[in-house]
FIMAR-422550 format. One record per residue: residue number from 1; x, y, z of N, C-alpha, C, O in turn. Coordinates in steps of 0.1 Angstrom, whole numbers. Atoms other than C-alpha are relative to their C-alpha. Layout:
// FIMAR-422550
   num     n_x     n_y     n_z    ca_x    ca_y    ca_z     c_x     c_y     c_z     o_x     o_y     o_z
   NUM       X       Y       Z       X       Y       Z       X       Y       Z       X       Y       Z
...
This chain:
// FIMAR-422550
   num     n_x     n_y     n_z    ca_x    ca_y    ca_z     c_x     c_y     c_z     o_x     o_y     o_z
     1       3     -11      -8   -1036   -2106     381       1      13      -8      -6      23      -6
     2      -1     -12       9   -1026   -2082     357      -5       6     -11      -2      17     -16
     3      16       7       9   -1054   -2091     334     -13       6       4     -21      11      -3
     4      11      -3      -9   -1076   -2083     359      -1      15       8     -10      18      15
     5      -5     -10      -4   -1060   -2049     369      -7       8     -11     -15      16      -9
     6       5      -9      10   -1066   -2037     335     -14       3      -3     -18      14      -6
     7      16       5      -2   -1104   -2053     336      -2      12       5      -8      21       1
     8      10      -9      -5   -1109   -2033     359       2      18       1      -6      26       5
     9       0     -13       7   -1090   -1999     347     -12       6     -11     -19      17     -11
    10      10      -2      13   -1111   -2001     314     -15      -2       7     -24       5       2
    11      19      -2      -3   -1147   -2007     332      -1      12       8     -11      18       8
    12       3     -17     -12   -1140   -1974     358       1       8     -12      -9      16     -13
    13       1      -7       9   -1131   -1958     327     -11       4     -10     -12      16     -14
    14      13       0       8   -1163   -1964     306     -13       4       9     -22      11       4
    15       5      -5      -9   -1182   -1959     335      -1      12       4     -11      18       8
    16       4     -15      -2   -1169   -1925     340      -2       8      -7      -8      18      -3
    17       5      -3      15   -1172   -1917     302     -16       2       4     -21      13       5
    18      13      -5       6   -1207   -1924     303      -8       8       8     -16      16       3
    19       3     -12     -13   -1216   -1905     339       3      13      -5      -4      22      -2
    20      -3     -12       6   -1196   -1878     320     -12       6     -11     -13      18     -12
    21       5       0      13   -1218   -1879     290     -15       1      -3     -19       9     -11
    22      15       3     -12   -1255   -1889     306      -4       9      -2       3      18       3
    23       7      -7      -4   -1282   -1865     299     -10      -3      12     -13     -15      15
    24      10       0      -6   -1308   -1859     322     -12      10      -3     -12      22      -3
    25      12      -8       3   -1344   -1850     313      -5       3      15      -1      -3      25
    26       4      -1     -10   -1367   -1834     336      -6      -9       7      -6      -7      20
    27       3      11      -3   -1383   -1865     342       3      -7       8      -1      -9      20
    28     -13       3     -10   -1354   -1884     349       5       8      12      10       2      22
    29      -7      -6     -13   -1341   -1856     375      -9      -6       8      -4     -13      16
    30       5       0      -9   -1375   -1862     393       2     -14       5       3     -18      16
    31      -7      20      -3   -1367   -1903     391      12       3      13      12       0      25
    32     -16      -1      -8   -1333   -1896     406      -3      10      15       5      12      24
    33      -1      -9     -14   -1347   -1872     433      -9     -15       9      -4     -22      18
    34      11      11      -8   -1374   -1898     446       7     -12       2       2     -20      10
    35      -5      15      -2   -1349   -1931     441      10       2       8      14      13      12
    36     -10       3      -9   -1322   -1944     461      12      14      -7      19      21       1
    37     -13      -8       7   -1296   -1920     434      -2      13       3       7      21      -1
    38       2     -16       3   -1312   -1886     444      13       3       9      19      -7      15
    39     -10      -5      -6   -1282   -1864     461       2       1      16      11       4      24
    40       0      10     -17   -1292   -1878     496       8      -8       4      17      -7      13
    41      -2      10      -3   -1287   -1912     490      13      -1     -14      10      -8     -24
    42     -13       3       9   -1250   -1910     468       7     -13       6      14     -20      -2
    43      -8      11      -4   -1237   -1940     492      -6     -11       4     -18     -10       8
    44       9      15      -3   -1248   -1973     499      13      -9      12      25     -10       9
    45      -5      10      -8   -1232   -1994     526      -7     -10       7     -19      -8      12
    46      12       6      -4   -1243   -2025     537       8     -16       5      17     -20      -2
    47      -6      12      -4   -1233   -2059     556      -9     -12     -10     -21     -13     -12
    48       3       9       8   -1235   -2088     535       1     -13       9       9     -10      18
    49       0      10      -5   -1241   -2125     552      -6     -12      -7     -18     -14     -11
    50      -1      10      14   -1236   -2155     530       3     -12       3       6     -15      15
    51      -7      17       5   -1227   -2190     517       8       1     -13       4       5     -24
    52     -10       1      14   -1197   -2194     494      -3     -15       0      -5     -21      11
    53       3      12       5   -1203   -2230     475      15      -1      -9      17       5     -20
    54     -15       5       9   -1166   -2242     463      -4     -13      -7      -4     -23       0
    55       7      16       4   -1179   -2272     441      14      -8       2      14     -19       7
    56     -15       8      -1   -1139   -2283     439       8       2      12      20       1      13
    57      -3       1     -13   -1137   -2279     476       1     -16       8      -4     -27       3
    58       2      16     -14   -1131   -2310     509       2       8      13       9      18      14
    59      -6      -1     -14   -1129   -2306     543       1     -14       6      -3     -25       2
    60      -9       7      -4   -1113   -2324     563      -9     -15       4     -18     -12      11
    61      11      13       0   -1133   -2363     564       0       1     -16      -7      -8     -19
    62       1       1      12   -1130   -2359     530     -17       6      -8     -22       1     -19
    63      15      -2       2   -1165   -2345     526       5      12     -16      13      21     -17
    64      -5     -14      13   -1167   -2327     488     -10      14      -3     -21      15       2
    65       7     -15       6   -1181   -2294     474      -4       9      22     -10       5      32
    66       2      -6     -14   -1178   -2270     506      -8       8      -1     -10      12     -12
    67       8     -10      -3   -1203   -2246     518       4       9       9      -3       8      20
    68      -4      -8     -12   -1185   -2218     539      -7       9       0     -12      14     -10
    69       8     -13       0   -1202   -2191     555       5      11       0      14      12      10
    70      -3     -16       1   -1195   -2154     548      -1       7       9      -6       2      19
    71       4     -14      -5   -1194   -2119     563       3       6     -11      11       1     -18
    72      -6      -9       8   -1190   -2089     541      -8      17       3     -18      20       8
    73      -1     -15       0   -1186   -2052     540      -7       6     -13      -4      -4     -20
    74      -3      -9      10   -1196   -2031     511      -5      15      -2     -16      19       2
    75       2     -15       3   -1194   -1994     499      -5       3     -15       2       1     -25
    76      -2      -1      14   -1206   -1985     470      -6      20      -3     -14      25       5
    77       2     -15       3   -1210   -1943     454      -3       1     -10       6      -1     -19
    78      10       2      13   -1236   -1939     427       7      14     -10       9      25      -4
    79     -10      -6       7   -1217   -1920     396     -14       9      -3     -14      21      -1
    80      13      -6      10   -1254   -1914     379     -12      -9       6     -10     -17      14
    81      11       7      -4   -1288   -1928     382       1     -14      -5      -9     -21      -4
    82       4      16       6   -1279   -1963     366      17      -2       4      18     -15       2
    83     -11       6      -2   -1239   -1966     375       3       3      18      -1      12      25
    84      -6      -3     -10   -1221   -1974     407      11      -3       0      13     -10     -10
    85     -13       3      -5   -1186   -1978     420       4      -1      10       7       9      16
    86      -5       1     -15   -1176   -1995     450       7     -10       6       5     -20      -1
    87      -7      12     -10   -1156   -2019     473      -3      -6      11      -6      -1      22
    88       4      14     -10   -1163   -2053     489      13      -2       6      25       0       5
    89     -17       3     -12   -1141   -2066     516     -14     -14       6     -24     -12      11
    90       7       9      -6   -1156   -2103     524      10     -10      10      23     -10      11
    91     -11       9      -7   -1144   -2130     549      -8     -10       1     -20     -12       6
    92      10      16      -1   -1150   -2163     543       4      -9      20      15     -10      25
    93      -7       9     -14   -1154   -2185     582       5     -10      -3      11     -11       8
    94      -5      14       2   -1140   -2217     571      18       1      -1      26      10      -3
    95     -11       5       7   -1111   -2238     565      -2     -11      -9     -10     -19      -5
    96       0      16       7   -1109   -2267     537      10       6     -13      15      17     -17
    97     -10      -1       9   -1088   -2272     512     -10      -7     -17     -20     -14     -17
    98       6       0      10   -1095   -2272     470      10     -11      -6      22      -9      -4
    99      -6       8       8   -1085   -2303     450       4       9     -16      -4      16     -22
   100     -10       0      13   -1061   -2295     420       9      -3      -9      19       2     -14
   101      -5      13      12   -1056   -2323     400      11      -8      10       8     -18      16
   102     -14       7      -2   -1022   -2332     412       4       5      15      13      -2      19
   103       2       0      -5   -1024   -2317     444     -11      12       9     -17      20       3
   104      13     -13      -3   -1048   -2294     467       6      11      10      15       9      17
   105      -2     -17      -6   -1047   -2255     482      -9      -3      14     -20      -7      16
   106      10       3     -12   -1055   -2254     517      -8      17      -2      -8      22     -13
   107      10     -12      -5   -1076   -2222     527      -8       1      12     -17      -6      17
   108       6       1     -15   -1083   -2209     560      -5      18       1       4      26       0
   109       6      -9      -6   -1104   -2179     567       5      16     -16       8      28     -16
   110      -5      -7      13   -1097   -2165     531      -4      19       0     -16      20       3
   111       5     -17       3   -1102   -2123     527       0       6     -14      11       9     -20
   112      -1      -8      14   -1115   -2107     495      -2      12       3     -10      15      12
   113       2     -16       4   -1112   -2071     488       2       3     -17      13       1     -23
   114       2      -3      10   -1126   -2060     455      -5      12      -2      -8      19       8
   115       6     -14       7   -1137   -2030     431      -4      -7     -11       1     -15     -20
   116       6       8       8   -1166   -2036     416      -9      15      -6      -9      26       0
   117       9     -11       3   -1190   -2014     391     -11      -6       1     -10     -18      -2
   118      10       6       3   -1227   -2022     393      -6      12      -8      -2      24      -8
   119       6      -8      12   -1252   -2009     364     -16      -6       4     -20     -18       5
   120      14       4      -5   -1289   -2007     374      -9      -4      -9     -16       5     -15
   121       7       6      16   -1307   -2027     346     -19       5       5     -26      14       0
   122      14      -1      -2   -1342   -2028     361       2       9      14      12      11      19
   123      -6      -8     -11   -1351   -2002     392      -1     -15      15      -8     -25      16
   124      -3       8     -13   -1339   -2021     427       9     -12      -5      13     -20       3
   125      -5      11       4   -1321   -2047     405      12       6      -9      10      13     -18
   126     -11      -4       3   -1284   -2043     399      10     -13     -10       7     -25      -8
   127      -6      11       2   -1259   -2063     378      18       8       7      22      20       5
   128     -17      -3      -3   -1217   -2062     393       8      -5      -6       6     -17      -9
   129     -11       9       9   -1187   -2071     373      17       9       7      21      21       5
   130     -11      -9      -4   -1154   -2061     390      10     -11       2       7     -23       0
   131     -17       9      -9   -1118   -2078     405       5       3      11       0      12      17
   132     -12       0     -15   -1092   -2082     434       5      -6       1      12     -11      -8
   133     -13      15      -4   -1075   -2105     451      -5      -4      14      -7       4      22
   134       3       5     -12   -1084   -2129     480      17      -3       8      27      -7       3
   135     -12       4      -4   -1059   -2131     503       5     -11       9      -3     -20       4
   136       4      13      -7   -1054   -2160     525      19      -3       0      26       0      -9
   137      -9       1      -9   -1021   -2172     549       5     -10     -12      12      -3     -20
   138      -6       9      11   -1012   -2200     522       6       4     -14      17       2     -17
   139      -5      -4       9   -1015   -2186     491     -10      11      -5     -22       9      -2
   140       5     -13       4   -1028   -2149     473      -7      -4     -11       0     -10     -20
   141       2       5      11   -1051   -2155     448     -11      15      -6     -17      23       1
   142       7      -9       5   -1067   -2133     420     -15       3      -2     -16      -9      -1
   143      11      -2       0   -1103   -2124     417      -6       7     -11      -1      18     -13
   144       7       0       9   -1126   -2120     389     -16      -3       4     -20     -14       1
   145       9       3       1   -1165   -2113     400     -11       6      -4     -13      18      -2
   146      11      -5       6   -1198   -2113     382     -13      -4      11     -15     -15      16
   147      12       7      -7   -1231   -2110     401     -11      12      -2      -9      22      -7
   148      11      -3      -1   -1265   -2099     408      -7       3      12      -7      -3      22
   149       4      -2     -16   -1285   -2080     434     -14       7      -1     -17      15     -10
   150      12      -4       0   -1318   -2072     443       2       8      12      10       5      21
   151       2      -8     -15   -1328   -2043     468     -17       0       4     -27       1      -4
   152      16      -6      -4   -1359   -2040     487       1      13       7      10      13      16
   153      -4      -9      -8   -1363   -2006     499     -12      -1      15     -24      -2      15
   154      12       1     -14   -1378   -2006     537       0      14       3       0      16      16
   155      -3     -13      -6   -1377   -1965     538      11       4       6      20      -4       8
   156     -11     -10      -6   -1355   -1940     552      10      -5      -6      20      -3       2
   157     -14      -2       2   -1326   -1949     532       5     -20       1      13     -26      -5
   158       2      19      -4   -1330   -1991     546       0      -4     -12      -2       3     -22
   159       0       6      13   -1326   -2015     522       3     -12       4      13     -14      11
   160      -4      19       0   -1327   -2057     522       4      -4      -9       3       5     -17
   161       0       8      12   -1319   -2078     496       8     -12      -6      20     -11      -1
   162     -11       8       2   -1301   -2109     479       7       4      -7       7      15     -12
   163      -7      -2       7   -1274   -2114     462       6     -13      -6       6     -23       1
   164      -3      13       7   -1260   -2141     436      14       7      -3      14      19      -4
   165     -13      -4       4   -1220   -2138     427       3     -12      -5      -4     -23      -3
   166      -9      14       7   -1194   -2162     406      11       7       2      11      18      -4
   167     -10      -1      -1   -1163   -2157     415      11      -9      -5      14     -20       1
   168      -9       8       7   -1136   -2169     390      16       4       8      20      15       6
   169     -12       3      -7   -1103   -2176     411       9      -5     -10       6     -12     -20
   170     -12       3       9   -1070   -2179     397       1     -17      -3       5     -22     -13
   171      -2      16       1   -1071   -2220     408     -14      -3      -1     -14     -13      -8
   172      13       9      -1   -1112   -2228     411      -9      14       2      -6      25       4
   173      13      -8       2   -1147   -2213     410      -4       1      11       0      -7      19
   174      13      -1     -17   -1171   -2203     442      -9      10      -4      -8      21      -7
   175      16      -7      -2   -1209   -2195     441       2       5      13       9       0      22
   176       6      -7     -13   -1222   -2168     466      -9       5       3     -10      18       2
   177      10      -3      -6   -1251   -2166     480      -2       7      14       0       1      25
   178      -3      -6      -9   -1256   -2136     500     -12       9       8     -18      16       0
   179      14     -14      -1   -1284   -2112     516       8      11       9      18      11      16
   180      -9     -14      -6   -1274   -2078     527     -13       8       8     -25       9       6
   181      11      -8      -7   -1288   -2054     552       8      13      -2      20      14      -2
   182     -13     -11       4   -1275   -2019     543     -10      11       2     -21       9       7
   183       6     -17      -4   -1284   -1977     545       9       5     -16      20       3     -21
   184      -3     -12       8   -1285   -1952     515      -2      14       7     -11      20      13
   185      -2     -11      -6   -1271   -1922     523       4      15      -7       6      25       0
């Protein structure tokens, strides 16, 4: 966890370095007035509704690799025209428990809250790399996630889109497949 604390000290850091540093041509201003980053749209919020895939998951029948379904929150506040910074708060619906080796972790209705940066590689197409910690009535576990997100914009500020995540957990891995409905603001 403390690993993952620093992770994520040093990426806010580089992040605000290069927002600090960032010119802008006139060009670019008019990019950033007309795209989601102009001084309108600095915030993005948006419900996420998903499938997390635990491959080292069971539920109960012994059934393996779980499929639970999501909700999620997120905020995120554009630094510059290509950096963001923001926080997820997810809730997985399920219960099942993860085989590990020698014995297994139950999990029931697990909650992540993370801080994540994303960097706009292509326009509407984001990549995120951030941490947290899931919390969950059994046991607290750390969080480490990389992913990917597409936006469609539907006007006024609307916005659809998927999302792909990997979430490396202190005991096991989980894919997330997610689509989001959200507002830039």
């Amino acid at each position: 966890m403390k690993n993952c604390l620093i992770f994520i000290g040093i990426l806010i850091s580089s992040i605000h370095l290069s927002a600090q540093h960032e010119g802008h041509s006139k060009a670019e201003s008019q990019e950033h007035e007309t795209t989601h980053e102009g001084p309108e749209h600095k915030y993005k919020m948006a419900l996420a509704f998903g499938y997390n895939h635990i491959p080292d998951g069971f539920e109960e029948g012994g059934e393996e690799s779980v499929f639970a379904p999501s909700i999620g929150l997120d905020f995120f506040y554009a630094l510059n025209h290509k950096f963001a910074l923001g926080m997820v708060a997810d809730l997985e619906l399920a219960e099942y428990a993860v085989d590990l080796n020698r014995e297994s972790l139950e999990r029931e209705r697990a909650f992540i809250l993370a801080i994540l940066g994303a960097y706009e590689v292509l326009p509407h197409w984001e990549l995120l790399l951030g941490g947290g910690i899931e919390l969950e009535r059994h046991r607290n576990l750390g969080v480490v996630r990389f992913g990917t997100e597409y936006e469609i914009d539907l006007g006024q500020g609307w916005i659809i889109g998927p999302s792909l995540f990997f979430d490396i957990k202190e005991e096991f891995n989980v894919w997330a497949f997610t689509a989001l409905v959200g507002k830039r603001f």
